[in-house]
C-alpha positions in Angstrom: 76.6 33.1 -108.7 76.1 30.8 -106.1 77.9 33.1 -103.7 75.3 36.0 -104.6 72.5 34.0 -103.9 73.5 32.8 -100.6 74.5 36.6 -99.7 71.0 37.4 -100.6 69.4 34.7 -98.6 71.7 35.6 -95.6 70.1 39.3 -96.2 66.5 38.0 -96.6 67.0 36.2 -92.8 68.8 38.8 -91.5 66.6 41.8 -92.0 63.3 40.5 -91.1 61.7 39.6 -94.2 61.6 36.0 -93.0 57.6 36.6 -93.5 58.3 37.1 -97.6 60.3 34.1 -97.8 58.6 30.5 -97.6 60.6 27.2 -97.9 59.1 24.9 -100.7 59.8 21.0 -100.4 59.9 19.7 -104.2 59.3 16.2 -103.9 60.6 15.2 -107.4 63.6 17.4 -107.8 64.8 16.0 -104.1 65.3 19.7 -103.3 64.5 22.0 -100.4 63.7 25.8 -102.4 63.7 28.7 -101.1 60.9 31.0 -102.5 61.1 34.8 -102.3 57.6 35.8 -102.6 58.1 40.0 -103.2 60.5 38.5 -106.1 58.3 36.0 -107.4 61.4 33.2 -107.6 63.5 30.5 -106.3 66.4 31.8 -105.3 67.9 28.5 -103.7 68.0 25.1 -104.7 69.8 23.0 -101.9 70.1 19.0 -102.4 68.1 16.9 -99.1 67.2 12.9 -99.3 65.3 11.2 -101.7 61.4 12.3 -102.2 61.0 15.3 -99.4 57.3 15.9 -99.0 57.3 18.0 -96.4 59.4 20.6 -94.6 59.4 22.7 -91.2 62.2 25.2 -89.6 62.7 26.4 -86.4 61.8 29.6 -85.3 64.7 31.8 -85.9 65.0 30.3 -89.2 68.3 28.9 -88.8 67.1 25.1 -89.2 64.7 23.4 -91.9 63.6 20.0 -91.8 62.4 17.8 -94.6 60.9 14.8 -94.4 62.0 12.6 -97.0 59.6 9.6 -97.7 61.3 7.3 -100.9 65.0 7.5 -98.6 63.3 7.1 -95.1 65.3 10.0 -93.8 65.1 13.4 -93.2 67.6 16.1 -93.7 68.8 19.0 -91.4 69.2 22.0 -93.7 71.4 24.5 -92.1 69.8 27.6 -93.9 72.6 30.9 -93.6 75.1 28.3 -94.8 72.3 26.9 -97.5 73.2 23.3 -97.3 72.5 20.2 -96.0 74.4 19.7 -92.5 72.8 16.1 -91.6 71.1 13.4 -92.8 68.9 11.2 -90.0 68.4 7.5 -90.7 67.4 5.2 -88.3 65.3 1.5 -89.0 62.7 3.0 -87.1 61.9 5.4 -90.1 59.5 4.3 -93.2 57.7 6.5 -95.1 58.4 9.9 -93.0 55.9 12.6 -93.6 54.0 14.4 -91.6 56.1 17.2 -89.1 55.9 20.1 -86.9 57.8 21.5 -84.2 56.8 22.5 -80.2 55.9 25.5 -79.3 59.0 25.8 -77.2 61.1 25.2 -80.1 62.7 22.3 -78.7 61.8 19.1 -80.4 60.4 18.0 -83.8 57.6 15.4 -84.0 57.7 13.2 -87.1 55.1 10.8 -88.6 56.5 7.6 -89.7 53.7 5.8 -92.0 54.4 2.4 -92.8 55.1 2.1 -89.1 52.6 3.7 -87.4 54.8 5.7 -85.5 55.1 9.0 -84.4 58.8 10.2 -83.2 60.2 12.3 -81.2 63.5 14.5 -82.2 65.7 16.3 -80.3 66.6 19.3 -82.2 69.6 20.0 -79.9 71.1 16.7 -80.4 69.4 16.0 -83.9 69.0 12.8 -82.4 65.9 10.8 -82.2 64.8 10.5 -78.6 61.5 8.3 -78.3 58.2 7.3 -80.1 54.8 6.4 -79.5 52.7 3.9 -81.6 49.3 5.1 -83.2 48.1 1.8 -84.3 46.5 3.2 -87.4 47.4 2.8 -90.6 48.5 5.3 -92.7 49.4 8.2 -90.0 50.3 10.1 -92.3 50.2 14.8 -91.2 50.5 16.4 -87.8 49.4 18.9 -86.4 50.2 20.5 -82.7 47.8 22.6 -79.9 49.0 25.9 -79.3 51.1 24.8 -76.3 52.5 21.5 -77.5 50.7 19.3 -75.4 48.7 17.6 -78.1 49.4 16.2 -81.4 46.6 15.3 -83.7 47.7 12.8 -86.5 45.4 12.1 -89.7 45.5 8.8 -90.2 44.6 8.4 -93.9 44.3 4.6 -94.2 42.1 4.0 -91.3 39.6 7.1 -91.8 40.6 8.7 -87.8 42.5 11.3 -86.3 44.8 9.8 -83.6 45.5 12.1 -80.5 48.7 12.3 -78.7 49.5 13.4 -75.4 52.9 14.6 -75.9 54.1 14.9 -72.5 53.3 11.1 -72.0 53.8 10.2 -75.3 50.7 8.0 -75.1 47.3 8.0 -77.2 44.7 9.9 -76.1 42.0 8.9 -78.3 40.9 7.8 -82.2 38.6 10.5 -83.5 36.1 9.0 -86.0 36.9 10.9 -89.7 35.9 10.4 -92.9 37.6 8.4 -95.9 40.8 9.3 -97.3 41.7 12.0 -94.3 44.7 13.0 -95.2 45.0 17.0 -95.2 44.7 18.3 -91.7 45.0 22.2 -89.6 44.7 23.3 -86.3 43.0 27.2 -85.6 45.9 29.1 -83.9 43.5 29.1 -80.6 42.9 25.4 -80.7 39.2 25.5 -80.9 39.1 24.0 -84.0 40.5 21.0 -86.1 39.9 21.1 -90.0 41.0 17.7 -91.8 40.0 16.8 -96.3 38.9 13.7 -96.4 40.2 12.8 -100.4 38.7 10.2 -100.8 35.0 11.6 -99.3 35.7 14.3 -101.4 34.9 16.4 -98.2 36.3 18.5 -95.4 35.9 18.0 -91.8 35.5 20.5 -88.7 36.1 19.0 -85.3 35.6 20.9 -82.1 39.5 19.5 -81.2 38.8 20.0 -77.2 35.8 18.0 -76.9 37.4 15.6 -79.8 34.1 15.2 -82.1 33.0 16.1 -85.4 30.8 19.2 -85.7 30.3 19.8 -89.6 31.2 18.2 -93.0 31.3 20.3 -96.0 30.8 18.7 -99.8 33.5 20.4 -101.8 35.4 19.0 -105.2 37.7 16.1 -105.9 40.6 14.7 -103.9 40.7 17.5 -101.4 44.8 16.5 -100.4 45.8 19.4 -98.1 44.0 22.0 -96.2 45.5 25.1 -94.2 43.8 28.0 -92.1 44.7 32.0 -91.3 46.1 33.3 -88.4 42.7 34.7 -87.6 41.3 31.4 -87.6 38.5 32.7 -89.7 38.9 31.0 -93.2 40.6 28.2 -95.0 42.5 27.0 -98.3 41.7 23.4 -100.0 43.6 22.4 -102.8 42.2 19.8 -105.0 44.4 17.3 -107.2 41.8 16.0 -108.6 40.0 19.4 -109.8 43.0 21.6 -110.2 41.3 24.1 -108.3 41.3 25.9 -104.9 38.5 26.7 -102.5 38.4 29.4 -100.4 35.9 28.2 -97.0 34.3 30.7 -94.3 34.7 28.8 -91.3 32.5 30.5 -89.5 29.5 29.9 -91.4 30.9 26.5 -92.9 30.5 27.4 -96.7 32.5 27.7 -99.6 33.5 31.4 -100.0 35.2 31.1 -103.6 37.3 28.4 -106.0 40.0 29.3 -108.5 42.0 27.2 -111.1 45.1 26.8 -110.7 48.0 24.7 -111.8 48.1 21.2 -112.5 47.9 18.8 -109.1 47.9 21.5 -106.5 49.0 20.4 -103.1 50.6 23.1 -100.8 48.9 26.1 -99.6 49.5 28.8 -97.5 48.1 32.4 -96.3 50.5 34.9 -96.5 51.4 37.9 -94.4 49.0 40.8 -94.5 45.7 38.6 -95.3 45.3 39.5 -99.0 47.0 37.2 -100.3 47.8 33.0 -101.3 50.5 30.8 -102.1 49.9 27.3 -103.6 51.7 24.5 -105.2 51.1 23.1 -108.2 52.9 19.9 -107.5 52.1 18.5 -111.4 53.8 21.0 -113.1 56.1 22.6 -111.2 55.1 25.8 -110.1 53.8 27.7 -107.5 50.8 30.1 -107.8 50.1 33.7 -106.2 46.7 34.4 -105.6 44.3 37.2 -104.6 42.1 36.3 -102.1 39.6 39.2 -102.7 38.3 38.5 -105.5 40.0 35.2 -105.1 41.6 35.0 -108.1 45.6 33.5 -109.5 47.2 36.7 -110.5 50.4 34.9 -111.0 52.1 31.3 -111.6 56.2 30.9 -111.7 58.3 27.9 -111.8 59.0 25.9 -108.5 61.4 22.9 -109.2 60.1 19.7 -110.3 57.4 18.8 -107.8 56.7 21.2 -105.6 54.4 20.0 -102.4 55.1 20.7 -99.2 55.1 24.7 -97.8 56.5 26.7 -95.1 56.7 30.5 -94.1 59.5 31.2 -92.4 58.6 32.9 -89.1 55.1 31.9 -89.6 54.8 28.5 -89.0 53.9 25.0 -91.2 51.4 24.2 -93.7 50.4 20.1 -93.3 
């Protein structure tokens, strides 16, 4: 059985359909899953470190990353052979989280909490290679510019967004954001920087060039995570606290349309062909397929334990 699956994940990679297959971190079942979304199921369960809340892969989908906060590692999943192929730990690590790779495809930058750090790994060498200090508490999601050349960190205990100029690896600035910032997204031109503030029960729109605030938008309880489409045009926002998701017009800065979902969602993502949603409903274990016109669940199917953290292979991460 376990052969069969693998087969049919080694198929999955190697005939394109890396777009219908997103990588699910389940942060209670200390699992990376693999989600086939035209199957509507899990069709691997691979052991990572304790707690994963988070996960990224490279490009070609050969590598995926998790970020595993209870264990202060994070494992190197080596995705044809469906297995874990290394485990980082290093005393520089507490409470990893946040994670996304360079546009070049050759490093990963990881948010270390507790420490205020934000690393640098070499994904040739699965080695880390450097830091810079934020000197906010709580840095907890990253995001990257289109090129690489800045990082923008939420920094949930300290209510700002710290930029990073990666080439330098020095801080840029603090950006002023509201309480609780925790979610955070990046428009695939870079114009513009969308971060929920949980505990403002709010989102955020920064004009990310010029580094300021330009709208705040009222929307339901403990808004944890927030994503946008490729077109740059609209958003997701799950809320824990509400069990719902809201569905935001960017462009005009309102709230679209909201569905209930599961219990606790966290994780959401846009998938390919723009008429359709994945989210996470991290508090009972499943993931939910939605419509997004009307916006509407038309679907919910079981997803480990605790599933949180998303990623679409060949299309990027969701913070």
């Amino acid at each position: 059985m376990r052969l069969a699956v693998l087969l049919a994940l080694g198929c999955l990679l190697a005939s394109g359909a890396e777009a219908d297959t997103v990588l699910i971190a389940d942060k209670d079942g200390d699992v990376l899953l693999v989600f086939d979304t035209a199957a509507a199921k899990v069709v691997r369960s691979i052991p990572v470190g304790g707690n994963p809340h988070e996960v990224v892969a490279t490009a070609d989908g050969r590598l995926a990353f998790t970020a595993n906060s209870r264990s202060n590692t994070v494992s190197v999943v080596d995705l044809a052979l469906g297995r874990e192929i290394k485990r980082l730990a290093s005393p520089l690590l507490a409470y990893p989280h946040g994670m996304a790779i360079h546009p070049d495809g050759k490093t990963l930058f990881l948010t270390s909490e507790q420490n205020q750090l934000l690393h640098v790994l070499d994904i040739a060498s699965l080695e880390l290679k450097g830091q810079v200090k934020t000197g906010k508490e709580g840095s907890h999601m990253v995001v990257l510019s289109p090129k690489g050349e800045w990082a923008y960190i939420a920094d949930r205990g300290s209510a700002t967004v710290t930029v990073v100029d990666t080439r330098k690896l020095t801080v840029e600035t603090h950006i002023p954001a509201g309480e609780g910032v925790e979610g955070i997204a990046l428009s695939g031109d870079g114009k513009w920087l969308l971060a929920g503030n949980r505990k403002a029960s709010e989102i955020q729109l920064f004009d990310a060039p010029n580094r300021v605030s330009v709208a705040r938008l009222k929307v339901a309880e403990d808004p944890v995570r927030v994503t946008i489409s490729r077109d740059g045009m609209r958003a997701l926002v799950p809320h824990r606290g509400s069990n719902e998701v809201y569905l935001i017009d960017l462009k005009a800065r309102a709230v679209l349309a909201r569905a209930k979902t599961g219990k606790g969602p966290g994780g959401a993502l846009f998938l390919p062909g723009g008429k359709q949603a994945l989210v996470a409903n991290t508090g009972e274990g499943t993931v939910s397929i939605l419509d997004l016109d009307p916006f509407r669940v038309t679907s919910t199917h079981p997803a480990g334990k605790g599933p949180d953290g998303l990623h679409l292979l060949g299309g990027g991460v969701t913070p």
